[in-house]
C-alpha positions as CSV (number, residue, x, y, z in Angstrom):
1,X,0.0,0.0,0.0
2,X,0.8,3.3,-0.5
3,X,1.2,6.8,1.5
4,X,-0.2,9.5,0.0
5,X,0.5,13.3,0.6
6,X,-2.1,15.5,-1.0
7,X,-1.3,19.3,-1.1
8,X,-4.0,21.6,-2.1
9,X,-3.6,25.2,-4.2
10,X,-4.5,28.5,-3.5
11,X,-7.3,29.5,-1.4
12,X,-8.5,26.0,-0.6
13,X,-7.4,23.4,2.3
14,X,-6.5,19.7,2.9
15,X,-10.5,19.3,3.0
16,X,-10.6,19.8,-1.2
17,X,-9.3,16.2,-1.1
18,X,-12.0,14.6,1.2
19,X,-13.1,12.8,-1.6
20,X,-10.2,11.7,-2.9
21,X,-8.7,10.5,0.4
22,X,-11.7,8.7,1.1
23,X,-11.4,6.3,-2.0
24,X,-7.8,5.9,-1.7
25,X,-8.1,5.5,2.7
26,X,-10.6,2.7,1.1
27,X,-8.3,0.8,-0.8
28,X,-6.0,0.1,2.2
29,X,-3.5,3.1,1.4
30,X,-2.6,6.3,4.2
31,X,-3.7,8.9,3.1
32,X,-2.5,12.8,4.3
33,X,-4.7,16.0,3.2
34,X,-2.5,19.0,5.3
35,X,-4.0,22.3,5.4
36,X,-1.2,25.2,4.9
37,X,-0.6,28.0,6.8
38,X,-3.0,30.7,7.0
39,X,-5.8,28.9,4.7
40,X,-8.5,26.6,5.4
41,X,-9.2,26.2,9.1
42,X,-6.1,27.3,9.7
43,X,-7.0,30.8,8.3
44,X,-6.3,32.3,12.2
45,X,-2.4,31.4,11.3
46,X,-2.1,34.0,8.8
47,X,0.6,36.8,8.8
48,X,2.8,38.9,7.0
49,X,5.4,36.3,7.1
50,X,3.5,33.4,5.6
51,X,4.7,33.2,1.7
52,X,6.0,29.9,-0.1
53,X,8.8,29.2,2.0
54,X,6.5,28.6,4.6
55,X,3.8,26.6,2.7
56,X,6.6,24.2,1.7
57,X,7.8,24.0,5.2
58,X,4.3,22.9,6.2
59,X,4.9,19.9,4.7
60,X,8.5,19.2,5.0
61,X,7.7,18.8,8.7
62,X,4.9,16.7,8.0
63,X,7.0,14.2,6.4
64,X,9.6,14.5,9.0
65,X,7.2,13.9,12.3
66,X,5.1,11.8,10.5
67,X,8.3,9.4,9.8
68,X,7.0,9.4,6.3
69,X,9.6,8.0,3.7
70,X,8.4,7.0,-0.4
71,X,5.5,9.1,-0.3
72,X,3.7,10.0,-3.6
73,X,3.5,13.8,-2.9
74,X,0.3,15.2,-4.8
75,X,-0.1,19.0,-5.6
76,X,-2.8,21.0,-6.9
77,X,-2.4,24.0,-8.4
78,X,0.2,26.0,-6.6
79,X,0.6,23.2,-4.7
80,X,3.0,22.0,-7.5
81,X,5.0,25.0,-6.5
82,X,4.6,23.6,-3.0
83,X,5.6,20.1,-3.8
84,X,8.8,20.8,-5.7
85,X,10.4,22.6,-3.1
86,X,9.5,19.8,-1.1
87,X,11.0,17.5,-2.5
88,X,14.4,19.4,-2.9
89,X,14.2,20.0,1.3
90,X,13.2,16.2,2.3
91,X,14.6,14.2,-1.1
92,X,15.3,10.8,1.4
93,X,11.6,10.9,1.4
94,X,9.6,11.5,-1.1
95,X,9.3,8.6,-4.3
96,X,7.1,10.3,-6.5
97,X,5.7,13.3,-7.6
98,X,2.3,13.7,-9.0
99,X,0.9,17.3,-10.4
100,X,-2.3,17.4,-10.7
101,X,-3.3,20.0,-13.2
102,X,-0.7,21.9,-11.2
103,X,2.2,24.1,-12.0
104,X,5.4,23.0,-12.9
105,X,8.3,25.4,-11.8
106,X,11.6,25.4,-12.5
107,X,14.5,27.1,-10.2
108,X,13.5,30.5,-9.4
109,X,10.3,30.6,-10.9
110,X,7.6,31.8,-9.4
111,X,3.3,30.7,-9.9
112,X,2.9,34.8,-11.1
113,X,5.7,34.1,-13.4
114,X,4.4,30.9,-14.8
115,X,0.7,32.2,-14.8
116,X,1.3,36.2,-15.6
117,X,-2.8,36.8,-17.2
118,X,-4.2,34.8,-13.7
119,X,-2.2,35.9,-11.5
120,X,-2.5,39.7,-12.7
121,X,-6.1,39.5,-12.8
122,X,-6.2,38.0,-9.3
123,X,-3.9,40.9,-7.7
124,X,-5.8,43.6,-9.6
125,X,-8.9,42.7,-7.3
126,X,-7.0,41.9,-4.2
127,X,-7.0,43.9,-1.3
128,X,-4.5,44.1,1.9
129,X,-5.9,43.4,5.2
130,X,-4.4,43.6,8.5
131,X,-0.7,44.0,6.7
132,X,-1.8,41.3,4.7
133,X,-1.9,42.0,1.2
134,X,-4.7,39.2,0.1
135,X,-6.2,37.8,-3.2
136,X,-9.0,35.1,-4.4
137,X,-11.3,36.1,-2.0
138,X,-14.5,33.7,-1.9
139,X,-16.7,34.9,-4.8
140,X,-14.4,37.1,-6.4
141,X,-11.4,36.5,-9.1
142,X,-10.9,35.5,-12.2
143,X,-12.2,31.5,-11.0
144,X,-14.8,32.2,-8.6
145,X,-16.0,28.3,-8.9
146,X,-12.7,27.2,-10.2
147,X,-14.2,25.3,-13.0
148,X,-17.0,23.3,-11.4
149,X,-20.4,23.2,-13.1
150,X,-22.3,20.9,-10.8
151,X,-24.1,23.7,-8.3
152,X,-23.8,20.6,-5.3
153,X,-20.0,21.3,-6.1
154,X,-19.7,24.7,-6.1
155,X,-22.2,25.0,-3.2
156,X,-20.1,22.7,-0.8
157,X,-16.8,24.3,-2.3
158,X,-17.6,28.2,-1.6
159,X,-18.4,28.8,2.0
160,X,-14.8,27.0,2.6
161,X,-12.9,28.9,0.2
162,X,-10.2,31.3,2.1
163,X,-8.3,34.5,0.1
164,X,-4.9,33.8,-0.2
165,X,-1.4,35.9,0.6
166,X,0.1,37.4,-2.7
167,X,3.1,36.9,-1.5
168,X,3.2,33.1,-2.1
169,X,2.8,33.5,-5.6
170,X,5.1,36.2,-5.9
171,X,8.4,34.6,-4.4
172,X,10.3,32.8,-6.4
173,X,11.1,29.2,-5.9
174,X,15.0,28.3,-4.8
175,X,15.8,24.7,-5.0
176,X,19.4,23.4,-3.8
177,X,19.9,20.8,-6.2
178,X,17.6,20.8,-9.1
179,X,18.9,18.0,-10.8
180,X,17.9,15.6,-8.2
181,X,14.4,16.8,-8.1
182,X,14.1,16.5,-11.6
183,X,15.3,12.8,-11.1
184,X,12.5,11.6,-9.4
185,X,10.1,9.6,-10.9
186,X,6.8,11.8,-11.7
187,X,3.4,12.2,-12.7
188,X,1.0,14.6,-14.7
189,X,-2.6,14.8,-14.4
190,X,-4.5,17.2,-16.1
191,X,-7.8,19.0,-17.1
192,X,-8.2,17.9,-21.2
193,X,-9.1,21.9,-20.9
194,X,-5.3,23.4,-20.1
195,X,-3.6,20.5,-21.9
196,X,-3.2,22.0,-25.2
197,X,-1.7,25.5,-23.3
198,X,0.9,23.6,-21.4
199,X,4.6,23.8,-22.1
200,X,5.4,20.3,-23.8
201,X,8.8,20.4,-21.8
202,X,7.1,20.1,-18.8
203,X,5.0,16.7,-19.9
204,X,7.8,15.2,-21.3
205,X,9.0,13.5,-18.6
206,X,5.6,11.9,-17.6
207,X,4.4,11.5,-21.0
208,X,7.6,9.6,-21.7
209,X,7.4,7.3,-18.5
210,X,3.4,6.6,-20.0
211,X,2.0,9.0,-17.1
212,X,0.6,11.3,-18.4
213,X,-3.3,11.6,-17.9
214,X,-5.9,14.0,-18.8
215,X,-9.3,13.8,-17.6
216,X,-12.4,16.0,-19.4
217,X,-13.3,18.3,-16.3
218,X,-12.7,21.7,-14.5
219,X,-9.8,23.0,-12.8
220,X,-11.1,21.4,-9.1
221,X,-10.8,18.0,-10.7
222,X,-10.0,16.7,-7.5
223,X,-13.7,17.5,-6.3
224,X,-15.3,17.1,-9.4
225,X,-13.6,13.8,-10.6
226,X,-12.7,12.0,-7.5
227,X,-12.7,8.7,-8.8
228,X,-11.1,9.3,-11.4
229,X,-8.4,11.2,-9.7
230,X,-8.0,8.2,-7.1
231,X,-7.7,5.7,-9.8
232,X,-4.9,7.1,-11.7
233,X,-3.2,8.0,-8.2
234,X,-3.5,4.1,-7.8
235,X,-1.7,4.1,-11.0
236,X,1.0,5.6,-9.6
237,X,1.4,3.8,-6.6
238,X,2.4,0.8,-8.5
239,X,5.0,2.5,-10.4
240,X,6.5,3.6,-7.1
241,X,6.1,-0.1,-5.7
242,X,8.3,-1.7,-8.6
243,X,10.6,1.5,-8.8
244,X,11.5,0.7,-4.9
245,X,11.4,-2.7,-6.3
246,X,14.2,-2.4,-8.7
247,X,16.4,0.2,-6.5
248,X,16.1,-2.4,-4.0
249,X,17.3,-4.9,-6.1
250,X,20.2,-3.0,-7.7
251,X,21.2,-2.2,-4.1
């Protein structure tokens, strides 16, 4: 079985991935949905300070006190900004890294970089609050349903959606040894939707390793498509079985 460590993008928390987690928790694997600082119910945590850094601290110590080791890191969103640096700060752990419709940054990039139209249009109707300077506040922005048609969706997604700090997607991402990251085995899933805007460099690596997967839905594929999502994360748990398989062999 498998362990699981689902990071969720901007403005949402760990609890975008209850369905997800409860298909996967079903099929015997562990399953962890963290919430990131200053979002989600952990929206009292919020502070000038928080930015990217942070976010990928959050989960660097969940690995770490969690005594996690080959865990299939999942990130949504920004949370593929989130999951890279991860992996660069906690290598020894992580096996595989799965982006699920998700950026896909290279050293010192940053999401408003990679996203400029977004990202500008979310900052022109932010606001700052408390010191804070905020953006994607519920109802507002340039996804105010992020893709979901189904009004059951986007009625149990809005009331939990939080605004996000702007300074997360403004700081640029600093990996130590980008090489390594790169190394690691890694999946793409994506909305049919964005695939034909995406940099082909960026698939390669999953398209050549035969994981690549799109699935015809919204942005929040994760609530939309759980099923879905869930059954291709099986995929990947197998790869990661006979990958540890064969480095255990070799060793």
């Amino acid at each position: 079985m498998a362990t699981y460590v689902l990071v969720h993008g901007g403005s949402h928390g760990g609890w975008c991935y209850q369905r997800v987690a409860r298909i996967l928790r079903a099929g015997g694997h562990e399953v962890y949905a963290p919430t990131l600082t200053g979002l989600g119910e952990r929206a009292h945590l919020l502070g000038p300070g928080v930015d990217l850094d942070t976010h990928i601290t959050d989960v660097v110590q969940l690995l770490r006190y969690e005594g996690l080791f080959d865990a299939i890191l999942v990130g949504h969103s920004y949370g593929g900004m989130v999951i890279t640096g991860v992996a660069d700060r906690a290598l020894d752990r992580v096996g595989h890294l799965v982006y699920l419709d998700a950026a896909t940054p290279a050293n010192g990039q940053s999401l408003a970089e990679l996203a400029p139209e977004l990202m500008a249009a979310s900052r022109a109707m932010g606001r700052v609050v408390d010191g804070v300077e905020l953006v994607n506040f519920p109802g507002e922005g340039p996804m105010p349903s992020y893709g979901l048609t189904d009004p059951d969706d986007i009625d149990w997604l809005a009331p939990k959606i939080t605004p996000h700090p702007w300074k997360c997607f403004d700081q640029p991402l600093r990996l130590h040894d980008e090489a390594a990251v790169r190394a690691l085995p890694q999946s793409q899933i994506v909305c049919t939707s964005t695939l034909p805007y995406r940099d082909p460099a960026d698939l390669e690596p999953a398209r050549a390793a035969g994981r690549l997967w799109d699935i015809d839905t919204g942005h929040d594929l994760m609530v939309s498509e759980p099923q879905a999502v869930a059954g291709f994360l099986e995929l990947v748990a197998v790869t990661v079985t006979v990958d540890t398989a064969v480095d255990t062999a070799a060793g």
